[in-house]
C-alpha positions, 0 to 999 in steps of 0.5 A: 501885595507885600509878602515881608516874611522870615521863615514862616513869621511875617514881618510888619510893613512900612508905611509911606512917610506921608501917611506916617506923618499924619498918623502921628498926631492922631489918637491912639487905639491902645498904647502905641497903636492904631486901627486904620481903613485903607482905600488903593490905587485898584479901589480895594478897601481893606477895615482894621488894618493895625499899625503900630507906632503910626508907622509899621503895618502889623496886621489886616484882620481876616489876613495872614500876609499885608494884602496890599503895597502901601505904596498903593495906599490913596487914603486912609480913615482912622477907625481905632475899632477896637471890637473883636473880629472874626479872623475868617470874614 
C-alpha cells in the first residue's frame, strides 16, 4: 500500500513510467486528467483511480489513502468515468 502523506495531506502516487508512456497518448477525462481500472499482482481490482498528467495517482474513489504500490500495477483500462461516485462504496 503506498501511504505518500505530509501531516494529515495525502500526497499523489507516481506511476511506473511504463504505464505513464501509455497513458500519454490516451484521451483525457477533463484537462489534464484521466480516470483508470487497475488490476495488481494480488488480482485486486480497484475503478476510478484518478491520475493526473498520466503520471501522478491523485486519488482511488471510496479511498483516503492510494490502496496499493503502483509497482503492482499488472494492468490498466482507461475508463474516463466521469459519474459522481458514492465515497463510502
Amino acid at each position: 500500500m503506498a501511504n505518500n502523506t505530509v501531516g494529515q495531506r495525502k500526497m499523489e502516487t507516481k506511476l511506473p513510467p511504463e504505464i505513464s508512456k501509455k497513458l500519454v497518448s490516451m484521451p483525457e477525462a477533463g484537462m489534464g486528467w484521466q480516470v483508470i481500472r487497475v488490476t495488481t499482482k494480488k488480482e485486486e481490482v480497484f475503478a476510478d483511480v484518478v491520475v493526473i498528467q498520466s503520471e501522478l495517482i491523485s486519488s482511488v474513489a471510496g479511498k483516503k489513502e492510494i490502496p496499493f504500490d503502483p509497482k503492482d500495477i499488472v494492468s490498466f483500462e482507461l475508463t474516463n468515468d466521469r459519474r459522481p461516485k458514492d465515497p463510502y462504496r
